[in-house]
C-alpha positions, 0 to 999 in steps of 0.5 A: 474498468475494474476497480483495480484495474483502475487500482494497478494503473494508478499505482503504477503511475505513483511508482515511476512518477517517484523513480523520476528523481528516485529521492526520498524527499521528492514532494509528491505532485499528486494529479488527480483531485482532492476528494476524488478515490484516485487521489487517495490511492496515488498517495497511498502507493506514493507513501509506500514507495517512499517508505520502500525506499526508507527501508532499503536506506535504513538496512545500510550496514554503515549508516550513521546511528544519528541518521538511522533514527532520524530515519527511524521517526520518519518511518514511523511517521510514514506508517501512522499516514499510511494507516489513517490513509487505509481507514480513509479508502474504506470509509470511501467504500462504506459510504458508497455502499451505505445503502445496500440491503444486506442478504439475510446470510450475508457474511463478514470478510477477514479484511475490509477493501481498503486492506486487500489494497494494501497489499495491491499497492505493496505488489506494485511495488515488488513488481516494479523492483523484482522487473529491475532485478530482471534487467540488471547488467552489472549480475549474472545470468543466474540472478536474473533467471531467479528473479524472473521466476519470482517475478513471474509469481509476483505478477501471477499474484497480482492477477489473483489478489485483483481477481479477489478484490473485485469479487469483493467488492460485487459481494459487498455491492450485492449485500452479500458481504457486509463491512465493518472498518476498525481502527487500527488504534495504534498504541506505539505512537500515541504518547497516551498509550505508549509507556515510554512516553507517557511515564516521561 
């Protein structure tokens, strides 16, 4: 199995698992164990579909000010766990490919693993919502034909990006590809960089 095949499953295992109660307060009951990569990428697409689901509640025009930023916090909260969960997927990338000699001309990719799936899990998502689009009742025919045709390049997308992660990763198993992981270093939310914070 390919390594986002195992990717896409396990996403979308995440997804209906949420849409069980399709409640942002849910506690995740993560199934697989600790240490293992399948755990971190059930909680990764588990933590982006319930930020999905802040997004949708925080668009509410008639949503109560004092909720919104309560909301607000937990979306913050959400894409600081997010981000530290991607550096944690490609620090497992970086000690499984530890020992790969590095080809003479290897190259240097715009993003490292962990990032692509990133936006593999956020695709996930949109397949998920854009299928339900698809099969509403309460719309008319138009909508539904819409949004089978951005469903239809959601998916042709998916088939792409997986074809593209799994290529890198074999150049980075082959040394022609190396990896560097950088920090994200997120200023906003650490009160010794954020001016707001800091000068209080």
């Amino acid at each position: 199995m390919s390594f986002t095949k195992l990717c896409n499953e396990i996403f979308n295992q995440a997804i209906r698992d949420y849409h069980v109660t399709d409640n942002i307060d849910t506690p995740i009951n993560n199934p697989y164990k600790r240490e293992t990569i399948e755990n971190r990428l059930y909680l990764k697409c588990w933590i982006d579909t319930v930020q999905w689901h802040f997004e949708d509640i925080i668009r509410d025009p008639h949503i109560d000010p004092v909720e919104a930023l309560n909301l607000k916090r937990r979306i913050d909260r959400s894409n600081q766990d997010r981000t530290d969960l991607v550096e944690q997927i490609d620090s497992y990338f970086r000690q499984k490919y530890t020992d790969v000699q590095m080809l003479p001309d290897a190259r240097l990719n715009t993003e490292s693993p962990a990032w692509a799936i990133d936006r593999l899990s956020i695709l996930a998502l949109k397949i998920y919502h854009m299928q339900e689009q698809v099969e509403r009742k309460d719309v008319e025919a138009e909508h539904r034909e819409k949004c089978e045709a951005k469903l239809n390049i959601l998916l042709e997308q998916q088939v792409d990006l997986s074809a593209a992660i799994d290529q890198l990763l074999a150049d980075i198993e082959q040394g022609r590809i190396y990896m560097k992981v950088y920090r994200q270093m997120k200023m906003y939310n650490d009160p010794a960089t954020n001016p707001v914070l800091y000068k209080k």
